[in-house]
N, C-alpha and C positions, 0 to 999 in steps of 0.2 A: 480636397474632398469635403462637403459639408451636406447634412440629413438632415431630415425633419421627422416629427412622427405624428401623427393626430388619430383618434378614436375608432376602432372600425367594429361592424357589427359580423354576426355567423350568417350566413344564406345557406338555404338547402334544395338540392335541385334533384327532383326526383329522373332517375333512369329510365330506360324501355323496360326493366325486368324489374323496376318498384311501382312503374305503372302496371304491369300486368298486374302482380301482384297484388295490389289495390284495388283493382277491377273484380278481379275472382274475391277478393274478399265481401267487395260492397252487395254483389253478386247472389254469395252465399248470405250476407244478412239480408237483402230483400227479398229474397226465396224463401228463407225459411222465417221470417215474418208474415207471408202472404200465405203461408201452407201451413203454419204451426208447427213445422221439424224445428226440434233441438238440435241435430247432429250438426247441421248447414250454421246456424248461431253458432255452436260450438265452435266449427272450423272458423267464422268470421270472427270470433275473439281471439282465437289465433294468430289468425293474421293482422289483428288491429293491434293487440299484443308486441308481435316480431316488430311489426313498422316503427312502433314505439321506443321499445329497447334499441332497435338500431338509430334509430334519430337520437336516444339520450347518449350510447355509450359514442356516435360519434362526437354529438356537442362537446361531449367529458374531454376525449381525444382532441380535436383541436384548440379548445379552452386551455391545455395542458402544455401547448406547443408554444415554445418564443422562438424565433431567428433571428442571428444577426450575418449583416452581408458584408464580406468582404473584399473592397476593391483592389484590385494588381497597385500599387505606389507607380510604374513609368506602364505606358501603352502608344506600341508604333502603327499605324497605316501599314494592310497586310502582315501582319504579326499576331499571331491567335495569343490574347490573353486568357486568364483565367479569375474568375469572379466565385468567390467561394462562398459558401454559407455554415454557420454553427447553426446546426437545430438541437434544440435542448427541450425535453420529456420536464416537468416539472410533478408528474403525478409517484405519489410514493409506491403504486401496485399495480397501475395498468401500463404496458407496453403501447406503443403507437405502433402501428402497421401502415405502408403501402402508403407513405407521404410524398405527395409530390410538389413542389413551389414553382410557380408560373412567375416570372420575371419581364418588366417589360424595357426594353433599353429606345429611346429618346435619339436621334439623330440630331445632331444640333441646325438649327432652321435657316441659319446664315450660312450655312457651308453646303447647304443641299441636305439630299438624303443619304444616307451612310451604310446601308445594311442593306445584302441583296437577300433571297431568298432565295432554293437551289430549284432548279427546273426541273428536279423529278416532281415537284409537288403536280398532280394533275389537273387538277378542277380546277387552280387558279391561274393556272401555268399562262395564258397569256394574257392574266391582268397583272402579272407579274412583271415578265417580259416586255410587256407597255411604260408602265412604271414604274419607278424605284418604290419602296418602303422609307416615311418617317418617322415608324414605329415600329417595331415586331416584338414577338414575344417570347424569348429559351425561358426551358424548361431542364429540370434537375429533382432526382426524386432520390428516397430512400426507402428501404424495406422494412425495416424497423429499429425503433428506437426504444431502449428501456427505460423503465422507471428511474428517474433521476439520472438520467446517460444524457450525455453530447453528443453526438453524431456529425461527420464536417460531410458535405458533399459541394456540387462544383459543376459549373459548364462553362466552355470554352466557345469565344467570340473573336470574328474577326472583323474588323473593321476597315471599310475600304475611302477613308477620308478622317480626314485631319476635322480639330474641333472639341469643341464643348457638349460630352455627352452628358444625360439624365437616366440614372437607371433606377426603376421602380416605379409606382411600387409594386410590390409582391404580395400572391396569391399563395397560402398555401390549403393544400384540400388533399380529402382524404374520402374512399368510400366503405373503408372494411367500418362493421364487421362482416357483413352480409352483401354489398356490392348492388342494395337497394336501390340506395339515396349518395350524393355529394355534398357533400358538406365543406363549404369556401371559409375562410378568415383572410382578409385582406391586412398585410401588415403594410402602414402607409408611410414606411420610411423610405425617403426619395434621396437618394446619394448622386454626386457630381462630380467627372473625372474628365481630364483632357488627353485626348491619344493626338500625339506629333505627328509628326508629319514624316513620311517614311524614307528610310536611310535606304540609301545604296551603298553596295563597298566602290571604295573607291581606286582606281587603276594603281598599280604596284611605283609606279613615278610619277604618282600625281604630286611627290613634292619637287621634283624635279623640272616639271612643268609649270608649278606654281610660283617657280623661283626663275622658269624661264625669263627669260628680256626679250623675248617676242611678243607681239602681241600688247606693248606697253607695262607691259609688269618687269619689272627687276628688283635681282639683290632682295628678298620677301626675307631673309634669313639672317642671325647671325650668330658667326660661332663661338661657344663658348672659353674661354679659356682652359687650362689644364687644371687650372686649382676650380674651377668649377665641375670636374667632370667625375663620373665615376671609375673608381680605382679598377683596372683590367690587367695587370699583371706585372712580372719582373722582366727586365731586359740588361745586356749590357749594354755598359756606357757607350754614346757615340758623341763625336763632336758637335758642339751647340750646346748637348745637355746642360740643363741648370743643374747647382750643386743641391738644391733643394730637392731634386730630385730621387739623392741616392739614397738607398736602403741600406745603414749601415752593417744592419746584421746580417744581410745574405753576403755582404760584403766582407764581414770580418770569417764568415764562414767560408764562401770560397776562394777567399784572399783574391778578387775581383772585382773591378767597381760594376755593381747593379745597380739601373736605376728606375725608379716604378712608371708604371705605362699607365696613362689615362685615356679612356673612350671619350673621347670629343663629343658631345653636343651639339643640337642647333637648335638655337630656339626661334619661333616662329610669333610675329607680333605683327598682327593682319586683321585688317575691319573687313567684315562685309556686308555689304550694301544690298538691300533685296528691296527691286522695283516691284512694288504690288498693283500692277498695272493691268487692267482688263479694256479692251476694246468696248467700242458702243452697243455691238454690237454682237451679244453672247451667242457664243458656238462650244462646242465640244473641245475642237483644236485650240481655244485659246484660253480654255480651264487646265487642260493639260498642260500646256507650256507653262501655266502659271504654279500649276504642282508641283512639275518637274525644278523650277527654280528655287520652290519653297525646300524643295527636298534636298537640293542641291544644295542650299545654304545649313541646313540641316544636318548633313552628311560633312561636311566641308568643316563646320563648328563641333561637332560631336569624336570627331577623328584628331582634332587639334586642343581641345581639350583637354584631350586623355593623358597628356602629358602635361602635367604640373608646372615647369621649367616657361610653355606656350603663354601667349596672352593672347584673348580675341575677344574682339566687338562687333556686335551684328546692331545693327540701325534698318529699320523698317519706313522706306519712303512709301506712305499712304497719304489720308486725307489729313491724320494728323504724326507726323513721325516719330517716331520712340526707338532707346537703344535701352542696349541690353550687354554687359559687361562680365566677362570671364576669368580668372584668373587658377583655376585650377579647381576650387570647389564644386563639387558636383551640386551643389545647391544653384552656383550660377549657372550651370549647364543648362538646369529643369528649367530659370529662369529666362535663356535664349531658346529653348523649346518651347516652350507657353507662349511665349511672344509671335514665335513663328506659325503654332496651331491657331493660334487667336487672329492671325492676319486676316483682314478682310480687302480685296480689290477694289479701286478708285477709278475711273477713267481718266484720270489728272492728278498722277500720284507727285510732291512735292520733293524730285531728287537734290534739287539745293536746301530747302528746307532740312532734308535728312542729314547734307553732310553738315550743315551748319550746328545742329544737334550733336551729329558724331563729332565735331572738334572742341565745341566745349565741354562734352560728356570724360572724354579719353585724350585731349591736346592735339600734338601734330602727330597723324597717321602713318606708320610708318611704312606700309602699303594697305591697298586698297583693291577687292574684288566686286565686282557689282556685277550680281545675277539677277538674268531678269527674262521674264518672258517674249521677247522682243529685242529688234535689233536698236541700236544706239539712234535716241529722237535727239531734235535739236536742243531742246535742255541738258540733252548727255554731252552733247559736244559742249556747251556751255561749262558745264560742272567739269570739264575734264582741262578746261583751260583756265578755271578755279582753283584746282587743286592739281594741277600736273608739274606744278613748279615745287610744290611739299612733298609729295609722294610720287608713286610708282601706282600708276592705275591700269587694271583690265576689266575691259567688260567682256563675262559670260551670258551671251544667248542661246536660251533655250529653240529660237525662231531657227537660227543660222547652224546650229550644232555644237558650236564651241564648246557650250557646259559640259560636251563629251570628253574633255579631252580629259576630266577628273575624274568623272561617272563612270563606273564598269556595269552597264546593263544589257542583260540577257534578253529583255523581253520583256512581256506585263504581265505584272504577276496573277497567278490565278486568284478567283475570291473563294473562300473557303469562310466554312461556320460550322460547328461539331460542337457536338452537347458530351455530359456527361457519358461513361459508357453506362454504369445503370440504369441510364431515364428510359424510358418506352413511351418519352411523350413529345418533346416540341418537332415540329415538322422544319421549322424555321430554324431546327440545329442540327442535322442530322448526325447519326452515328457513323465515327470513322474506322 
């Protein structure tokens, strides 16, 4: 994530009820200029009075207000995260009231548009439904803030695609004291976060399947020994056992040879290959397939991960191929997600290229899965008579269904977007 901040000026935007207000003022001073009533002057310094005070005690009021935004550290596709803000009062005697901060969040422009808006909106409801959004704008307020107080508030986003978002900058405005006038402060810090690409869980023997030998894949696995494993209990001696085995002291205890049990292991040391392949000829159905792969390899890497003991490498056949290498750290995890949300489709994605990358990146592959949105082109056959003699290869397509046989999906997920409960403002977040 990286900000900027530059200069920004107050604007004030008068309301229906500081424009009436200002009408019957001007009203009453040209009335009783044109008749010589005091009373009507009177009431028009009144009112030129109130307008005044509320224009300065706002200015004071926003001049007094800093914010800083804070972004979620990981964000998935269909996953509501949470974007939170510090607002801090810097005046030593006046409280802030009735703050509201306008937020604006950035689709990123290679991946499309990102952010739907909900159909109960009405007046724009079918410029809506025509086209996506590659802007919108949540919203998140507070009631008040005291003199030298922090106050944290928050609205919650959901994003329905992978990518490089831009979020900011940020509006914050207030109209107390009187509900006149508005008064904006634009803070121009612009922040940059990437949301991955969305996990599915995956079927309860997806590793059973993964280690199948159908399909070209075998043997994906291998077990660990017993001095590798973790310690699971006491048993008596059976034949075979090693002597390294025995526990002397449950042994001199029950005058019985015991010897300790270890839970087996399997560790898993698997590349996979994601064809970032798009047709000439862009459709819906073949964005989809292309997400579902993305997601696939996503879900597939983040599930094998999780276990330290695992090794995995994802290589990216695009225009130009790149990998990206795991060994247990969660720092390299974020690093084969960023790779995967960063992907952009090629019509002519380089799968030898990719695996030629993956052998000198990680050596010989000890199996190999290749998701892809599409059934096996003549370069898959190619590459598969390249490398079928090193490893164990399967190709999952997303075209044919096979990427199902790891993927447990329900259905497509709803889009959802919900704001703060506080706020009473963005339309584009409703309250849930």
């Amino acid at each position: 994530m990286r900000s900027h901040r530059t200069a920004s000026a107050i604007r004030v935007q008068m309301n229906r009820l500081g424009w009436h207000f200002a009408f019957v003022g001007t009203f009453a001073m040209v009335g009783g200029a044109i008749r010589g009533f005091n009373l009507p002057l009177v009431l028009a310094g009144l009112i030129t009075g109130t307008l005044l005070m509320h224009w300065r005690i706002g200015r004071r009021q926003i001049e007094s207000l800093t914010i800083r935004r804070r972004l979620p550290e990981e964000a998935f596709v269909d996953q509501p995260f949470t974007v939170r803000f510090l607002v801090t009062n810097h005046n030593r005697f006046l409280a802030s009231w009735l703050i509201r901060i306008d937020d604006a969040i950035n689709a990123p422009v290679s991946n499309g548009s990102s952010i739907r808006p909900p159909t109960r909106l009405r007046r724009l409801r079918n410029v809506f439904q025509s086209q996506a959004l590659e802007s919108v704008t949540a919203a998140c307020g507070l009631g008040k803030v005291g003199p030298r107080r922090t106050v944290a508030t928050s609205y919650d986003v959901v994003a329905t695609q992978r990518g490089r978002y831009t979020v900011g900058p940020s509006v914050i405005s207030s109209g107390m004291p009187l509900g006149l006038m508005t008064l904006r402060r634009t803070d121009p810090a612009i922040a940059s976060m990437v949301v991955y690409p969305r996990l599915y869980p995956l079927r309860r023997d997806w590793r059973r399947r993964l280690q199948s030998r159908s399909g070209g894949m075998s043997t994906t696995a291998r077990r660990s020994g017993a001095s590798e494993g973790d310690f699971f209990g006491l048993r008596s001696w059976q034949a075979g056992d090693s002597q390294r085995w025995i526990h002397w002291r449950t042994t001199a205890r029950i005058d019985e040879l015991a010897v300790r049990q270890f839970e087996q292991q399997r560790k898993l040391d698997l590349c996979i290959l994601v064809d970032a392949y798009r047709p000439p000829h862009d459709s819906e159905d073949a964005d989809e397939a292309l997400e579902l792969a993305i997601s696939a390899a996503a879900s597939l890497a983040t599930r094998i991960a999780a276990t330290p003991s695992n090794r995995i490498a994802i290589a990216i056949a695009a225009a130009s191929p790149e990998i990206a290498v795991s060994g247990g750290p969660r720092d390299h995890v974020t690093q084969m997600l960023t790779l995967l949300a960063d992907l952009i489709p090629v019509q002519n994605p380089s799968l030898l290229g990719a695996i030629d990358v993956l052998i000198r990146g990680v050596g010989k592959p000890q199996d190999l899965v290749v998701v892809s949105p599409r059934t096996i082109p003549p370069e898959g056959e190619e590459m598969f008579s390249l490398v079928g003699n090193r490893c164990s290869v399967r190709w999952l397509s997303a075209a044919d269904g096979s990427i199902d046989l790891l993927l447990q999906r329900t259905g497509t997920a709803a889009v959802r977007n919900k704001s703060n409960k506080s706020l009473p403002v963005s339309p584009f977040a409703p309250r849930k």
